[in-house]
C-alpha positions as CSV (number, residue, x, y, z in Angstrom):
1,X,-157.8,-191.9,99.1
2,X,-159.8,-190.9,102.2
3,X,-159.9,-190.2,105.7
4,X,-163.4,-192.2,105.7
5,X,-163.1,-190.8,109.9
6,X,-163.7,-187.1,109.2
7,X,-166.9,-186.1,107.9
8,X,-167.0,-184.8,104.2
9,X,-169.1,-184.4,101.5
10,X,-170.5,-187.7,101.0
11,X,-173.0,-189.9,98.4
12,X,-176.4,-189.3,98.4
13,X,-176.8,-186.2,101.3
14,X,-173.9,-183.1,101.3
15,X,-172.4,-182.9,104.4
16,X,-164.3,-176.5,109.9
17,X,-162.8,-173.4,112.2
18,X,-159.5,-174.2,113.5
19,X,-157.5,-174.4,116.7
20,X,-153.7,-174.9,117.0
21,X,-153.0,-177.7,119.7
22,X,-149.0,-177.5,120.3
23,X,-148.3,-179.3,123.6
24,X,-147.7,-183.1,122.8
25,X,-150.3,-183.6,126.6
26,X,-152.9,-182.0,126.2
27,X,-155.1,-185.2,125.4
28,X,-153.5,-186.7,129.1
29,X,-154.6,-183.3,130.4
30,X,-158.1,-182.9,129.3
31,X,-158.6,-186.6,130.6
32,X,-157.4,-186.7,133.6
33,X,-159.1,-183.2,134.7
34,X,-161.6,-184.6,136.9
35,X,-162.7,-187.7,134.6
36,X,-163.3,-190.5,137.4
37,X,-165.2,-192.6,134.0
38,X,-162.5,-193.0,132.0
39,X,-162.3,-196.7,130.4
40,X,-159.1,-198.3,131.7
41,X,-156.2,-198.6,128.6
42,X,-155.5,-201.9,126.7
43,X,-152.2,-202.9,128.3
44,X,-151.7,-205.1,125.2
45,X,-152.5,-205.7,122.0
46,X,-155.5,-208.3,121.0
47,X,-154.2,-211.9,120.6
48,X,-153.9,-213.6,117.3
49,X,-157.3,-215.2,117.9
50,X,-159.1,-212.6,119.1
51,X,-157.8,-211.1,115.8
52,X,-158.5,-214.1,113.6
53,X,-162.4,-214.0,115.5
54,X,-163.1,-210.2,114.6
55,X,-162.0,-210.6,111.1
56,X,-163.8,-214.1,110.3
57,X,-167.1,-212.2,112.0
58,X,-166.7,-209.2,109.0
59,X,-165.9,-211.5,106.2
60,X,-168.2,-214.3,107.0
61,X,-170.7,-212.3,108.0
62,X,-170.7,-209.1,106.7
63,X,-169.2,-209.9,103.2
64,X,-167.1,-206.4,103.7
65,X,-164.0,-207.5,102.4
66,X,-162.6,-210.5,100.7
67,X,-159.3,-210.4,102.6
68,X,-157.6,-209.0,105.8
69,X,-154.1,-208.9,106.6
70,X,-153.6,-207.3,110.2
71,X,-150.2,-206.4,112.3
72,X,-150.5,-205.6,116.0
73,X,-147.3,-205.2,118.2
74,X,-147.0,-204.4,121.8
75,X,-143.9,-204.7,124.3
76,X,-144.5,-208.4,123.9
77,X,-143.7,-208.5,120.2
78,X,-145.5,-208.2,116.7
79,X,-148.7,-210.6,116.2
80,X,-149.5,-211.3,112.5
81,X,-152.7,-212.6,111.4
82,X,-154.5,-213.0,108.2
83,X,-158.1,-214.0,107.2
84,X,-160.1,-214.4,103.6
85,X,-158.0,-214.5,100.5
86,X,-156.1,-212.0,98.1
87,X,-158.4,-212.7,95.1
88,X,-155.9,-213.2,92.7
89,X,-156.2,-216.2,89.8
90,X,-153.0,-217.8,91.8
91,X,-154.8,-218.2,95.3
92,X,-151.7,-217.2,96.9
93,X,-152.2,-217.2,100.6
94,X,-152.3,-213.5,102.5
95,X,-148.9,-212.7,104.4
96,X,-147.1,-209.9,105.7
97,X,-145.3,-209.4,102.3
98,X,-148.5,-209.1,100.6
99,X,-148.7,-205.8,98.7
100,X,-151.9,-203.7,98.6
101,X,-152.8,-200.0,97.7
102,X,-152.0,-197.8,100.7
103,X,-154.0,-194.7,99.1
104,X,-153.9,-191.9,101.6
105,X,-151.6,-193.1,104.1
106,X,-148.7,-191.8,100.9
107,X,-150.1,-188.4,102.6
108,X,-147.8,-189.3,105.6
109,X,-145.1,-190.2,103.5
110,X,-145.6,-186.7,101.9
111,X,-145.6,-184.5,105.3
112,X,-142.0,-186.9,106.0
113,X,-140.4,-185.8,103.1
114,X,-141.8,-182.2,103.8
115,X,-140.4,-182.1,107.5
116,X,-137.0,-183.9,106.1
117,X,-136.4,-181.2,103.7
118,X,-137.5,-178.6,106.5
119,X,-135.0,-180.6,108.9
120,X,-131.8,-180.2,105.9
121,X,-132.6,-176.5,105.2
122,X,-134.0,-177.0,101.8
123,X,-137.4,-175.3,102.5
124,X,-138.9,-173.7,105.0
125,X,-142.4,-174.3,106.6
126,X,-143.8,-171.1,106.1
127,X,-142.8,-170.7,102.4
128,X,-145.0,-169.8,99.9
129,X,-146.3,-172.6,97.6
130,X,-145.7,-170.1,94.7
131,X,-141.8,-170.0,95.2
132,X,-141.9,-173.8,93.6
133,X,-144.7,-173.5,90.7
134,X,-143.8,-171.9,87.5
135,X,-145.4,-168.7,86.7
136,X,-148.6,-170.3,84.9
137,X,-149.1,-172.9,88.1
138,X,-149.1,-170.5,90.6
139,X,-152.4,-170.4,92.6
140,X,-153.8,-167.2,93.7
141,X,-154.0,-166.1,97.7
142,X,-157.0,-165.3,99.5
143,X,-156.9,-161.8,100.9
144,X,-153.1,-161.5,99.6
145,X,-152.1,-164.2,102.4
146,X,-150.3,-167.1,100.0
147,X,-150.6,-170.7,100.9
148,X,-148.2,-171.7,102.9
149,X,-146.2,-175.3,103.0
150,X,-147.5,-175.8,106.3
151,X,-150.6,-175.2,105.5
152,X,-150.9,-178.1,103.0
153,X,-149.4,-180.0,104.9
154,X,-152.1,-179.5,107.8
155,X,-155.3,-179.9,105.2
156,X,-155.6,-176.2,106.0
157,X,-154.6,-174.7,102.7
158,X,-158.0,-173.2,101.4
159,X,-157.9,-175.5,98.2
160,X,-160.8,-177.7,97.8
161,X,-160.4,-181.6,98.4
162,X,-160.1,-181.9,94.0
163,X,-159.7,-179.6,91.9
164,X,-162.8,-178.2,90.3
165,X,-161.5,-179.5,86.1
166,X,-160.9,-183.0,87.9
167,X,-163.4,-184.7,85.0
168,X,-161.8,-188.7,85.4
169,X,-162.4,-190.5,81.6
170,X,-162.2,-193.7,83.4
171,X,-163.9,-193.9,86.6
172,X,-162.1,-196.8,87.4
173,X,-159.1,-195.3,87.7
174,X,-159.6,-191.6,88.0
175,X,-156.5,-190.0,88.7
176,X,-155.2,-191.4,85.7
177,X,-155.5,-188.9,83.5
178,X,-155.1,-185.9,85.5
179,X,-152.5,-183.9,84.0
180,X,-149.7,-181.5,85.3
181,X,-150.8,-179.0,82.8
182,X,-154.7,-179.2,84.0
183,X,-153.2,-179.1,87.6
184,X,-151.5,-175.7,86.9
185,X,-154.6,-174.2,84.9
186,X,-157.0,-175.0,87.9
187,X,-154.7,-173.0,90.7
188,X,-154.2,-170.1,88.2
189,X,-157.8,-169.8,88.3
190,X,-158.9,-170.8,90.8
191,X,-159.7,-168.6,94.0
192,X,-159.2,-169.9,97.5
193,X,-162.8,-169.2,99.3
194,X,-160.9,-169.4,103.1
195,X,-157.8,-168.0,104.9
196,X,-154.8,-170.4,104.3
197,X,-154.3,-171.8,108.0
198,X,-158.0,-171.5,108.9
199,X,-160.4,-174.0,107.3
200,X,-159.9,-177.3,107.4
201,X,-160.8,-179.4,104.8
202,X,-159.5,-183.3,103.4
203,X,-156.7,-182.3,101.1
204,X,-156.2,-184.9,98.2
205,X,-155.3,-181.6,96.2
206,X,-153.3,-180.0,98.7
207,X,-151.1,-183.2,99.3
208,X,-150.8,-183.8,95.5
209,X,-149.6,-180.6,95.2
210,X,-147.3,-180.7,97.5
211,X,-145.7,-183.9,96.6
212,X,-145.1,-182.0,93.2
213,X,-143.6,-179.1,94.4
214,X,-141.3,-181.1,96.8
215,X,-140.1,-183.2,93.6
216,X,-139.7,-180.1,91.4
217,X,-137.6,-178.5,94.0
218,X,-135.5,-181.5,94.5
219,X,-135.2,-181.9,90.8
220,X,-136.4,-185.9,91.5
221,X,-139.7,-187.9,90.6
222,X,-141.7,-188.1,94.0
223,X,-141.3,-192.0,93.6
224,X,-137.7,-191.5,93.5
225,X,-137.4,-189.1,96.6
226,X,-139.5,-191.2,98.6
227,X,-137.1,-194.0,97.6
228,X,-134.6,-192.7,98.3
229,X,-135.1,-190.4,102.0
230,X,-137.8,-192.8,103.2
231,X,-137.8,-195.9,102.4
232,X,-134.1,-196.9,101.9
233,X,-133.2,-195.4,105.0
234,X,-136.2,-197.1,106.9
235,X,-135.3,-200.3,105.3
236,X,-138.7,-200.4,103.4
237,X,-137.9,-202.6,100.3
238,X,-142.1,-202.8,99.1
239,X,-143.1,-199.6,99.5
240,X,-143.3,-197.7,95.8
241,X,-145.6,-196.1,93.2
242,X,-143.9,-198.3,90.8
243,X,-144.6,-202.1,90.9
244,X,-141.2,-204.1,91.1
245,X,-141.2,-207.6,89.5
246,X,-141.3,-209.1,92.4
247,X,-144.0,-207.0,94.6
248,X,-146.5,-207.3,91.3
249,X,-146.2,-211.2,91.7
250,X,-147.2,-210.6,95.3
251,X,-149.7,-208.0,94.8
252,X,-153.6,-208.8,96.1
253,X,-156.4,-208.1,93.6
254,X,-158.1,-205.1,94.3
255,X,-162.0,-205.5,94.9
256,X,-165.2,-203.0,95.2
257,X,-167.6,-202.9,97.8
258,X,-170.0,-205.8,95.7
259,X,-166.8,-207.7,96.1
260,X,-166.1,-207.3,92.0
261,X,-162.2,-207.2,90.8
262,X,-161.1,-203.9,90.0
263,X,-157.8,-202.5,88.2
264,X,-155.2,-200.4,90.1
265,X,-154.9,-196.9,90.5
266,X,-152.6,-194.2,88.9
267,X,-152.0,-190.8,90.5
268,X,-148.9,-189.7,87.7
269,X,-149.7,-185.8,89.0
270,X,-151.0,-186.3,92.7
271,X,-148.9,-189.2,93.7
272,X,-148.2,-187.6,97.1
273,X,-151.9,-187.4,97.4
274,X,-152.5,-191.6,97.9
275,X,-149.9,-193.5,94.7
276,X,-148.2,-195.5,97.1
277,X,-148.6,-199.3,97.3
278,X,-147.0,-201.4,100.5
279,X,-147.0,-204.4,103.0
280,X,-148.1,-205.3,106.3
281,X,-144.2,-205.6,107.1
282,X,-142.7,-202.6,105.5
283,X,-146.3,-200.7,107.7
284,X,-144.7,-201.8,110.8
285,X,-141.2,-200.9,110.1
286,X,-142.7,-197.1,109.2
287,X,-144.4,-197.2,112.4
288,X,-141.8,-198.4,114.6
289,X,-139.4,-195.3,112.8
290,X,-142.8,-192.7,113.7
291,X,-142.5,-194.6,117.6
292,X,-139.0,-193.7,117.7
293,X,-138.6,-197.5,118.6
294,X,-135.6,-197.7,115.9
295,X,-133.6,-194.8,115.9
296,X,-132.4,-193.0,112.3
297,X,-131.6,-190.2,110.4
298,X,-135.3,-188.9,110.0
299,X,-136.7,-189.5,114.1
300,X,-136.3,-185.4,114.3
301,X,-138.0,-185.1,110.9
302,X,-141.1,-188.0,112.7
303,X,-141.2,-186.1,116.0
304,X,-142.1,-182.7,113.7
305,X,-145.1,-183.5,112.3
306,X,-147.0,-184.4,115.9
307,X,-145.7,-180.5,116.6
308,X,-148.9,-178.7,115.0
309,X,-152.4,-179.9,115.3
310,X,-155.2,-178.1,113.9
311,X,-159.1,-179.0,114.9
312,X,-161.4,-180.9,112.3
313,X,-164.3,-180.6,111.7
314,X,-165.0,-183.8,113.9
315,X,-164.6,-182.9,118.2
316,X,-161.6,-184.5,119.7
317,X,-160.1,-185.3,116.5
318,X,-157.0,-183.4,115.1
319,X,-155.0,-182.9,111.6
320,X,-151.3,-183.0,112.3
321,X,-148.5,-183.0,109.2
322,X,-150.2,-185.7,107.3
323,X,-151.2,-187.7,110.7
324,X,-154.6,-187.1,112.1
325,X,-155.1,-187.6,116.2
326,X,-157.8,-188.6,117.8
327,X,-158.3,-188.3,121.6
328,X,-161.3,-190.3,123.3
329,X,-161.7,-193.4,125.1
330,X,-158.6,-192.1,127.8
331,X,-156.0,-192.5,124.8
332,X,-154.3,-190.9,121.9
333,X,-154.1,-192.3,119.0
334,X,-151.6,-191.5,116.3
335,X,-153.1,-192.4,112.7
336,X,-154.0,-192.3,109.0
337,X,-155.9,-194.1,107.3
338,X,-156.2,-194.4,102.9
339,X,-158.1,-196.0,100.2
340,X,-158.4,-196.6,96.8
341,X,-161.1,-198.1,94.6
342,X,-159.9,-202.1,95.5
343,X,-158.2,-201.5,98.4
344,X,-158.7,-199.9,101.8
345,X,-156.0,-199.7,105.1
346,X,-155.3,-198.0,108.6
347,X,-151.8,-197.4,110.3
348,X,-151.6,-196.0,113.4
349,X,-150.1,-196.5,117.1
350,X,-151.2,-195.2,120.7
351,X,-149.2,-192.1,122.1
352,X,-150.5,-193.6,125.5
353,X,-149.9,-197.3,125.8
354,X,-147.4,-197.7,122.2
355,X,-149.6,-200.4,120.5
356,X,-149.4,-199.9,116.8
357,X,-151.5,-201.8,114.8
358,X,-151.6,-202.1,110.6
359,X,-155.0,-203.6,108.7
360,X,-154.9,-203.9,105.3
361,X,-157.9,-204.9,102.9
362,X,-158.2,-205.8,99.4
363,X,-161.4,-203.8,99.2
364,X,-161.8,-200.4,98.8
365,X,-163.8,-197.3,98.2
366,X,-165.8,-195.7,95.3
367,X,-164.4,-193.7,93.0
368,X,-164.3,-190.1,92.8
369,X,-165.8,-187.2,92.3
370,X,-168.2,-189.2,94.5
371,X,-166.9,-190.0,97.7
372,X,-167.7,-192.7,100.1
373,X,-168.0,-191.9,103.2
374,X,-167.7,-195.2,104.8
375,X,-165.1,-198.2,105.1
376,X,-165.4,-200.5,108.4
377,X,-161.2,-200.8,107.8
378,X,-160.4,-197.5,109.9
379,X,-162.8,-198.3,112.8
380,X,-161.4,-202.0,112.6
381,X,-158.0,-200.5,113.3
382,X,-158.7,-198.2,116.0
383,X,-160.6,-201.5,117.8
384,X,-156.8,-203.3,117.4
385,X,-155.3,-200.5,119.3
386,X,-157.8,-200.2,122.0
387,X,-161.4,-202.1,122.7
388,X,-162.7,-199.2,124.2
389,X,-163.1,-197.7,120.4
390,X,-166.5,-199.1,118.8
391,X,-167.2,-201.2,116.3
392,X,-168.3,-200.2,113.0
393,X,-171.4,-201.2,112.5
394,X,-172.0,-204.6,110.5
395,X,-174.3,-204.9,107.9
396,X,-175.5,-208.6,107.1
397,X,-176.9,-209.9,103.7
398,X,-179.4,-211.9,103.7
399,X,-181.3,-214.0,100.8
400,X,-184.3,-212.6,99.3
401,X,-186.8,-213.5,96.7
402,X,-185.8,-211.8,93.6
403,X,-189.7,-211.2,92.8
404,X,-190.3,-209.1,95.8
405,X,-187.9,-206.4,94.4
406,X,-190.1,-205.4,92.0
407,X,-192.8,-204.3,94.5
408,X,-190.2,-201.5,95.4
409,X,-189.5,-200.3,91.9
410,X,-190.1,-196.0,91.7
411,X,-189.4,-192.8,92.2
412,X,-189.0,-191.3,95.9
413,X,-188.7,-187.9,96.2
414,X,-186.8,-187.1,99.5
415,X,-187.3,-183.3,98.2
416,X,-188.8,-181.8,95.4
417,X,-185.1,-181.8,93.6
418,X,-183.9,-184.9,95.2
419,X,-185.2,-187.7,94.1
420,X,-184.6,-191.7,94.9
421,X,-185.2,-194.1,91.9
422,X,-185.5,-197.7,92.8
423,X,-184.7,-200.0,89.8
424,X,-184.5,-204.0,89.9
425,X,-182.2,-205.3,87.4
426,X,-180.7,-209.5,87.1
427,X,-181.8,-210.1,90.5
428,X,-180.3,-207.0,92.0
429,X,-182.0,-203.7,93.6
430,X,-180.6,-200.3,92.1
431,X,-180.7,-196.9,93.6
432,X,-180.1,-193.6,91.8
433,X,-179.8,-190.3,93.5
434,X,-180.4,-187.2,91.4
435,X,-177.6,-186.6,89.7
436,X,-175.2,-189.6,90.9
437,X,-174.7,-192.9,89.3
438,X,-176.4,-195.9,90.1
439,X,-175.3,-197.8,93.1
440,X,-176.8,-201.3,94.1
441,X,-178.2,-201.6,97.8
442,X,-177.9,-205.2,99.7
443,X,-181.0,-206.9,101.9
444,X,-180.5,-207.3,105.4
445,X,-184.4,-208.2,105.8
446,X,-187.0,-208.4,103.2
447,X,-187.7,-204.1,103.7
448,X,-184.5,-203.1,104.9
449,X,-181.0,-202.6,102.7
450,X,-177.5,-201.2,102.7
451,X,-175.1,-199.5,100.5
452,X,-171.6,-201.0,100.5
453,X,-170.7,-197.8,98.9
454,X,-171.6,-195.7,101.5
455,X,-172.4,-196.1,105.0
456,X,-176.1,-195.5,104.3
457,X,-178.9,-197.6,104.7
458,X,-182.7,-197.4,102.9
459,X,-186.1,-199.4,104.5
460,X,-189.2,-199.7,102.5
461,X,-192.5,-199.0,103.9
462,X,-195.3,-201.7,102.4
463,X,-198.9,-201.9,101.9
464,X,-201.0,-204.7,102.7
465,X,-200.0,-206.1,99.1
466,X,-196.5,-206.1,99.5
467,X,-196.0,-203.0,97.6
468,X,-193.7,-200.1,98.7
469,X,-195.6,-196.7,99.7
470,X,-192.5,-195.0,100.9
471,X,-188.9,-195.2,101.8
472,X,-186.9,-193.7,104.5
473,X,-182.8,-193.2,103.6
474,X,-180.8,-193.4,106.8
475,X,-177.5,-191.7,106.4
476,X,-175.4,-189.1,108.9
477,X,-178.3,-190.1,111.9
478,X,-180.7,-188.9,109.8
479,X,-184.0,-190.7,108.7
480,X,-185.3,-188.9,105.4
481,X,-188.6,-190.5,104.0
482,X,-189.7,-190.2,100.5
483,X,-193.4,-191.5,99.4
484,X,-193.6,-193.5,96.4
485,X,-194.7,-191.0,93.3
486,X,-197.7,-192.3,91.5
């Protein structure tokens, strides 16, 4: 369920002051003050085969996914194109009905119903968090300022990204089990270490949060009031937490980043963190509401949360209400993107030249409390919206001799408390970092490997024999070497 575009703590090395942007040109501005360089805008969308040839190249070659289903639309119309396959025992072919795991992009759904309520009268933005909890959930305030609505809704709340008791039984599906009750013991005691409105930080916390106190205060499930101010009045019929009969039998099986099956996720108590699951189709319907391309009930409520953007921790990019903005390349680019652990996807549009664009995998991230830091899904998405934007970087795997791994079996001390051990196991090279779980790392030459996991990359330094001396972990542009312990 993250933003994989924003730095954050990440596997293997530990990785925000904030400005209020209010006036919707600024980006334009900035740009066009006395930037002769800028790269020309897209004026449309890629075409279906330009499409079809960038997904084949990360499938076929890469391995980074087993499926792709990707929606474009410019002022000549929507463009649909699939590539790979949805994994599931049936073999059913990838479409624009097929359902995936939206993870994070539910946090857009959450700062909607947020600004809807806002829009009715029902809550205000600068209430209190505390007026909705109960008297055991309420969190306490740093330097007697409360957290404020708004500033969950702008990752800005001073809550870390989980909660500190967030201890998953199942790795597999880690929010699972994370109670109400645990919820409400961890802000009672839990003291914010920033200013609400000052620090940002990724907010799977504050957005579950808030999509609890939004559903206590309307006295509905969060399923149900997304149901029924979202996605009824936006025509989305296969957007829910809740699997329908007929979504499960078109649901594609989730995958990890070896390309294994994994089960679904559950978020019972921080659904409006990343519960949602969706279509390609029902995407593009959200997006052309957010566009103001179809007009409804909620375009005021859409228009709102562009109204208040606070600085990352990354230049040029912005947190609005659930949105994040990202201004480079001569463009503007509305978007969000989300994963889980089988499935990973990007929404977003141009605020410049109106292409929207949806990508949708069925392979996703690791699990928490570890986080990956890496997906090529977001990048792929801001490439369908404008070429200017790079590519992520494409890792290849190659054969190898399965007896050469042994030569790099050991212990590699990056520092004297953080230590790389190399294990072979069936064929496969393992890496453990100091206190992490084991994750395997792919060859893309016989001394050089990468992490699916992570976008992190090690390379083996041999002796005359063929035997590692040292390593050297590429992660975050840096190059830390470790020599092979005795």
């Amino acid at each position: 369920m993250t933003d994989v575009h924003v730095h954050r703590r990440g596997l293997l090395l530990a990785a925000l002051a904030l400005s209020i942007v209010a006036v919707p040109g600024y980006a334009q501005q900035e740009n066009e003050a006395g930037n002769d360089a800028a790269p020309p805008l897209p004026e449309r969308a890629p075409s279906s085969d330009a499409i079809r040839s960038l997904l084949a190249s990360r499938i076929d070659a890469g391995q980074e996914s087993l499926g792709y289903v990707a929606l474009v639309r410019d002022d000549a119309g929507p463009r649909l194109v699939t590539y790979g396959t949805a994994g599931d025992p049936q073999s059913r072919p990838l479409d624009g009905d097929t359902v995936f795991e939206i993870g994070s992009i539910t946090k857009v759904f959450t700062a909607l119903l947020l600004a809807d309520m806002v829009a009715r009268g029902e809550v205000k933005l600068t209430d209190p968090v505390e007026e909705y909890l109960p008297a055991e959930g309420r969190p306490k305030s740093f330097d007697n300022k409360p957290i404020s609505l708004l500033d969950l809704v702008t990752y800005t709340s001073g809550l870390p990204r989980l909660p500190t008791n967030f201890k998953p039984q199942d790795k597999e599906n880690p929010y699972a089990d994370y109670t109400v009750e645990q919820l409400y013991k961890f802000l009672s005691e839990y003291t914010p270490r920033y200013y609400p409105g000052s620090h940002y930080e990724y907010a799977n916390l504050g957005f579950g949060l808030l999509g609890h106190v939004l559903a206590l205060h309307a006295g509905r499930s969060y399923e149900e009031l997304v149901v029924s101010r979202i996605c009824e009045p936006l025509g989305l019929t296969d957007t829910r937490v809740t699997l329908t009969q007929a979504m499960r039998e078109r649901l594609a099986q989730g995958h990890d980043k070896s390309l294994h099956p994994v089960p679904s996720w559950d978020l019972p108590t921080l659904a409006g963190a990343g519960a949602l699951r969706s279509t390609a189709n029902d995407m593009m319907r959200f997006l052309d509401a957010a566009q103001g391309k179809c007009k409804t009930d909620l375009t005021p409520a859409f228009q709102s949360l562009l109204e208040v953007r606070r600085q990352t921790d990354t230049n040029g990019v912005y947190a609005a209400a659930g949105w994040f903005v990202e201004t480079s390349h001569n463009d503007e680019l509305v978007m969000k993107d989300g994963g889980t652990g089988g499935y990973a996807g990007f929404i977003g549009y141009s605020a410049r030249t109106a292409i929207a664009a949806v990508l949708l995998s069925n392979t996703g991230y690791s699990a928490p409390p570890v986080i990956a830091d890496w997906s090529p899904t977001p990048g792929l998405g801001r490439r369908l919206l404008n070429p200017n934007f790079p590519l992520p970087a494409l890792h290849r795997q190659v054969p190898i001799d399965p007896a050469k791994l042994s030569a790099y079996a050991g212990r590699y001390p990056l520092t004297p408390r953080f230590v790389l051990t190399v294990t072979p196991r069936g064929g496969r090279l393992l890496v453990q970092a100091t206190d992490q779980d084991e994750y395997e790392v792919f060859p893309e030459s016989d001394t050089r490997f990468f992490y699916r996991a992570v976008n992190a990359q090690i390379t083996f330094e041999l002796a005359p024999d063929g035997t590692a001396t040292a390593l050297v972990l590429h992660q975050n542009g840096r190059d830390r070497r470790g020599v092979r312990s005795p």
